[in-house]
C-alpha positions in Angstrom: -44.5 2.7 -10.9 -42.5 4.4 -13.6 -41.2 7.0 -10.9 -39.7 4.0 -8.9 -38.3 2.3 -12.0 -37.1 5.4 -13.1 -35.3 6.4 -10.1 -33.9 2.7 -9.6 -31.6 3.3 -13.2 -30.8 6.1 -11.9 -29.2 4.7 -8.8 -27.8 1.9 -10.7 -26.5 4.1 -13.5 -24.8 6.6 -10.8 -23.7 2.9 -8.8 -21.8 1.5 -12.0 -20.5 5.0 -12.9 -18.6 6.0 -9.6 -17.5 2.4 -9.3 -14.5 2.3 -11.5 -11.7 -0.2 -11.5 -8.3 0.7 -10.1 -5.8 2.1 -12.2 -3.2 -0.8 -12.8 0.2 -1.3 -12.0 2.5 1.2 -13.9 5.2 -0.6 -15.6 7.6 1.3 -17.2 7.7 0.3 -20.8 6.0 -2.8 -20.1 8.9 -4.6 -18.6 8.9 -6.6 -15.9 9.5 -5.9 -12.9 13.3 -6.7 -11.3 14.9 -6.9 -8.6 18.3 -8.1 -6.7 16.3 -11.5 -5.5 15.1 -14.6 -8.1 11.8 -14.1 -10.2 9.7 -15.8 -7.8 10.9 -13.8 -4.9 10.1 -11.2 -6.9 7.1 -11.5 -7.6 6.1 -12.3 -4.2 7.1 -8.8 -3.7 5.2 -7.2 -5.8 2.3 -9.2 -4.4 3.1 -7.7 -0.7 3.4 -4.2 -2.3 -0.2 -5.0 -3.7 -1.5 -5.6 -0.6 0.4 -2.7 0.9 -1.1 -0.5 -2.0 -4.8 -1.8 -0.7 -4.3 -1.0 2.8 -2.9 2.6 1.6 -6.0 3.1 -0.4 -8.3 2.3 2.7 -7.0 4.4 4.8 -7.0 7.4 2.0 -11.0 6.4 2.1 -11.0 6.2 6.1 -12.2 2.8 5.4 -11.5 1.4 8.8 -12.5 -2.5 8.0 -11.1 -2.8 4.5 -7.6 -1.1 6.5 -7.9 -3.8 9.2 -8.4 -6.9 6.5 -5.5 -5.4 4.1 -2.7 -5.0 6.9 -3.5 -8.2 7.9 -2.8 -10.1 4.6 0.2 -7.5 4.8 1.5 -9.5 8.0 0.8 -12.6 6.0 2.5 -12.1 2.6 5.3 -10.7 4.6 5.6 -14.2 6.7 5.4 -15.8 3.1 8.2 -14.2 2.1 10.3 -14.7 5.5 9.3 -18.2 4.5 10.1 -18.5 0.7 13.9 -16.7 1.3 14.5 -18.6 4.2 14.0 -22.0 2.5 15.2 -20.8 -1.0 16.5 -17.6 -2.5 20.2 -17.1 -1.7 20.4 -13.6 -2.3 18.4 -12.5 0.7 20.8 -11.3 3.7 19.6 -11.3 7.4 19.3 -7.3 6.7 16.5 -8.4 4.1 14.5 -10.9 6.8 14.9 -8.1 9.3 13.0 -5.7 7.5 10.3 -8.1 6.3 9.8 -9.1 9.8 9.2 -5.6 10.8 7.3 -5.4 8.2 5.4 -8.6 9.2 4.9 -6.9 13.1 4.0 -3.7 12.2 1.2 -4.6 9.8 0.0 -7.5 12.2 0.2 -4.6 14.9 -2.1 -2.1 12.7 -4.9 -4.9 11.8 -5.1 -5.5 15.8 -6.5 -2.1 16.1 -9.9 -1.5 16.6 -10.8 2.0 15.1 -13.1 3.3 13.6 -11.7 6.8 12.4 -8.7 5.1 11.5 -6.6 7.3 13.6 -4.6 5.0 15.7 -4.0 3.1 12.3 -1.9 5.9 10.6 0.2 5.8 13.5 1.5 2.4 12.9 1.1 3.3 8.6 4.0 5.9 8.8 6.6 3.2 10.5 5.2 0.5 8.0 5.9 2.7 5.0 9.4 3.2 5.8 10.1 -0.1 6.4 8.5 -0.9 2.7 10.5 1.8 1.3 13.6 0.3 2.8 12.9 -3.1 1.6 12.2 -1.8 -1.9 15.1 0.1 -2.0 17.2 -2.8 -0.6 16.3 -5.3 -3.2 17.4 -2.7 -5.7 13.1 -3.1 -7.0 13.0 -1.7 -10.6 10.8 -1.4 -14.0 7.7 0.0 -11.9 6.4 3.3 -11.7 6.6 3.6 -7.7 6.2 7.4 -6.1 7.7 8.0 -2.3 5.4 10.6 -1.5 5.0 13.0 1.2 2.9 15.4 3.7 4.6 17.7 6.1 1.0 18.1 8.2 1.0 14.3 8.8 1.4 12.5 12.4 0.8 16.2 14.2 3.2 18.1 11.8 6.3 15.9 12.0 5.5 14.6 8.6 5.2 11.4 7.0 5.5 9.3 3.9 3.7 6.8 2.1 4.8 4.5 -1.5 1.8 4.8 -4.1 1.7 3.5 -7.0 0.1 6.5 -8.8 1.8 9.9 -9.2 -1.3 11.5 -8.0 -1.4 12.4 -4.4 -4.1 10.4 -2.8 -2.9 11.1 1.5 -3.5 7.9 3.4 -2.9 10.6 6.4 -5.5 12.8 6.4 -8.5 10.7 3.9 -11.1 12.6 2.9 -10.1 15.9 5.4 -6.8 16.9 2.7 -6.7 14.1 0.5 -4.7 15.8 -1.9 -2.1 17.6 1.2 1.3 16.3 -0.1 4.3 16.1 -2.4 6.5 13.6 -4.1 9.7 12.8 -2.8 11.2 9.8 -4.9 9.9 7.9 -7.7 11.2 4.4 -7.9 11.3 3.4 -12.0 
């Protein structure tokens, strides 16, 4: 009897020790965040870059499922935004639909497949990425700690890049096989 209770805090101990909560968003000096578009538009951004940063971290655990579910609410946030500057923000330009609608495709395209090793996933990751990194970059997104990063070995040796959040390398290309194969290429303050 005390074996078994013994070795059940153990479990639980080790459980609630590995199990810590993600690092949060990197502001830099606590400002908020800014961009070209309004404050709502804005912050429906940073909401798709949240679920963008999800998705990243599946696939840098190989977590097929979790991958699936985040480029799907990817797709959606995307189509929110379509929505919101379509009906509302002036600032957006057909450039900046254009790349959320990508956006929206590609992610929609990547929670359609069914795969397990999450192979066929970072296919449709390293086209996503870009297009996030373009639509970052065309909003003008500042006042958060945003890394470009890279891996040279990724997609066969062509290379790839990824956005992360932390300036710790984390590959969403290779998971657990070289999670830590890469370099920064931009960081976006």
């Amino acid at each position: 009897m005390n074996k078994h209770f013994y070795a059940i805090c153990v479990c639980l101990f080790m459980g609630m020790s590995c199990s810590t909560p993600p690092k949060p968003h990197k502001n830099i000096a606590g400002a908020r965040p800014q961009s070209r578009l309004d404050s709502n538009s804005t912050a429906r951004l940073m909401t798709l870059l949240d679920r963008y940063d999800q998705l990243k971290n599946a696939l840098t655990t190989d977590d097929a499922s979790t991958s699936t579910q985040a480029a799907g609410q990817v797709s959606t946030q995307s189509q929110l935004m379509i929505t919101a500057l379509q009906e509302g923000d002036s600032t957006a330009g057909t450039d900046l639909i254009a790349l959320l609608d990508s956006i929206r495709m590609l992610a929609a395209k990547l929670a359609l497949i069914s795969d397990v090793t999450t192979e066929q996933q970072r296919l449709i990751f390293a086209p996503l990425s870009d297009a996030v990194y373009q639509l970052v970059r065309n909003v003008q997104l500042r006042n958060v700690g945003l890394y470009r990063q890279y891996c040279p070995m990724a997609l066969n040796d062509s290379g790839a890049y990824w956005l992360s959040r932390e300036e710790e390398i984390r590959n969403p290309y290779f998971g657990s096989k070289m999670l830590e194969c890469g370099e920064i290429s931009d960081t976006l303050e």
